[in-house]
N, C-alpha and C positions, 0 to 999 in steps of 0.2 A: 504494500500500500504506500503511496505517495506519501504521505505524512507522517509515519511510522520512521520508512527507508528515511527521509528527510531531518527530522530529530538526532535518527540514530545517526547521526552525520557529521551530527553537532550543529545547526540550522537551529534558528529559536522560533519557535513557535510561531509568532507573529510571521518571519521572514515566511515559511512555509505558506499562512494562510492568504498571506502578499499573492501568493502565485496565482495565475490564472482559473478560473474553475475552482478556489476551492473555501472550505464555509468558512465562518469568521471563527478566531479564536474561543470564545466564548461555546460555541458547539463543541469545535472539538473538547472543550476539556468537562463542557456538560457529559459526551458517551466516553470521557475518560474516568469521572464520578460514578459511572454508574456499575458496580463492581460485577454486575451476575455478567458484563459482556466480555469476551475473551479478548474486545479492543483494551479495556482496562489496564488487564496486567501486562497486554503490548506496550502499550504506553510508557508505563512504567518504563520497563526494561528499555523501550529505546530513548527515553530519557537519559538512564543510567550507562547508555551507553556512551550517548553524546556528550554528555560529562566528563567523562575517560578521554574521551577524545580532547576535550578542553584541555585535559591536562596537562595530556602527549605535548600540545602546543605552548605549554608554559618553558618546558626546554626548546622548541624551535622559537622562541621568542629570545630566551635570556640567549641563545648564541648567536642573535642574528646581529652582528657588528654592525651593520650598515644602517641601523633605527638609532638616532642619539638614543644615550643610556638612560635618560628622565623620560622620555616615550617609551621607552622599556621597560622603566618600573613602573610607568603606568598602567601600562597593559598587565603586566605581571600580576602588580595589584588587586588589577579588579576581577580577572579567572579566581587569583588567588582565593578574594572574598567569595566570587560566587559558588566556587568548587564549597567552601568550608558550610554554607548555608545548604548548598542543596543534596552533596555526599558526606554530611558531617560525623557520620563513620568512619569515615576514610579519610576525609580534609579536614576535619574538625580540630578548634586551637586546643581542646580539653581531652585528653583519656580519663574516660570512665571507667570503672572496673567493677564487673559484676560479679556476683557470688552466687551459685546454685548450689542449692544440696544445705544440708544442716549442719549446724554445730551445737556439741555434745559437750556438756556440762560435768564434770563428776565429782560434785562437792565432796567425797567422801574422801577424796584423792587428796583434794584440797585442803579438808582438815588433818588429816596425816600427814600431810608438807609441812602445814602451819604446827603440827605438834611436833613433829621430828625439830624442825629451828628452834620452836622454845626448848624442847628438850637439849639440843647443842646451843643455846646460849645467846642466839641470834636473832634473837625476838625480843 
């Protein structure tokens, strides 16, 4: 599909719906809201793709000699920003770290530690 292939490209939205024949953005991301359609999770994915592709283009940016270096941080900048909002998984300026699974308590342990040091002196 045109607009699918086009994202996944790295193309923004708008630029796509720019083209000839095709609906306003608004549509598209009305049958991208609507999750029972298999365009949905398309969407996504070639979002996520075109993203990646943003990326690849942060190093053809920083080597391109021939752009003064301040239109280079500029551009750099602003992928930089948008990669960290829309993949902030992956761009994001924060590690989170999650924890699944439980943790196990055994006071009983605890008071035998705590009696073993008063008993050696250390308490």
């Amino acid at each position: 599909m045109h607009i699918l292939e086009n994202l996944a490209s790295g193309r923004t939205l708008r630029s796509v719906c720019a083209d000839d024949n095709m609906p306003a953005p608004s549509t598209v991301c009305g049958w991208a809201l609507n999750t029972k359609s298999p365009f949905s999770e398309q969407y996504v994915r070639a979002r996520e793709i075109g993203y990646l592709l943003k990326a690849d283009e942060l190093l053809d940016i920083a080597d391109d000699t021939s752009t003064p270096p301040r239109c280079r941080a500029v551009r750099l900048a602003a992928r930089q920003w948008m990669l960290a909002r829309m993949l902030p998984k992956v761009f994001g300026d924060r590690l989170q770290h999650e924890h699944s699974g439980g943790v196990t308590v055994r006071h009983e342990n605890m008071l035998d530690r705590v009696a073993l040091l008063e008993k050696e002196g250390k308490l």
